[in-house]
N, C-alpha and C positions, 0 to 999 in steps of 0.2 A: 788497615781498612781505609777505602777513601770515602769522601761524601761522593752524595748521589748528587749529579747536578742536575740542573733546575732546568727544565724547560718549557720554554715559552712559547705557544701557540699563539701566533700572531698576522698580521695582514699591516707590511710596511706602509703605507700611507696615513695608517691611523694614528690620531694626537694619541688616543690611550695608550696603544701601545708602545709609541715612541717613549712615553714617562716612564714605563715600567724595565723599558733597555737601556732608559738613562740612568735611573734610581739602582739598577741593577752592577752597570758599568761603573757609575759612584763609588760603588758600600764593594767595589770588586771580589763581587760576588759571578765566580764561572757559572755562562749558563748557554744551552742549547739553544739555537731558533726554529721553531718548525713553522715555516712561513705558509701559511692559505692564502687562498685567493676568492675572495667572499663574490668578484664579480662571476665566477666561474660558477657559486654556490657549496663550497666545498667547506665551509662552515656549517654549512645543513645536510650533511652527509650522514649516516646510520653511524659510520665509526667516530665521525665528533661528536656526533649528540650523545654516544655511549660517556664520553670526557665529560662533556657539558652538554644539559639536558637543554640550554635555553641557544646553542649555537651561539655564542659571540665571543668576540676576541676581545682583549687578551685573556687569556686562561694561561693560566701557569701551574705546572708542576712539581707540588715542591720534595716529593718523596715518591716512589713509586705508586700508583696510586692512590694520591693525594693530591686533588686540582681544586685552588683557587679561582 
């Protein structure tokens, strides 16, 4: 059985999220990136807000249905 890995809803430009693909790449912990583009507003989309009710990056996934 393998771990699930982890992924990471994020928008590169951001300091947050850069910590959490550093902290991540650190502890070399494999993880997915699902990159937004918050100028486009794709962070306030009906299927992110279903993720995250408050729309912001980073959100991470650390189990199927389980967001941080």
């Amino acid at each position: 059985m393998t771990a699930a890995v982890i992924r990471l809803y994020s928008y590169q430009p951001s300091g947050n999220c850069y910590k959490v693909r550093l902290l991540l790449r650190q502890l070399d912990i494999p993880f997915e990136t699902i990159e937004l583009d918050l100028k486009k507003g794709e962070a306030r989309t009906d299927a992110f807000r279903a993720i995250n009710p408050i729309g912001r990056v980073p959100t991470v996934e650390i189990e199927p249905g389980v967001f941080l």
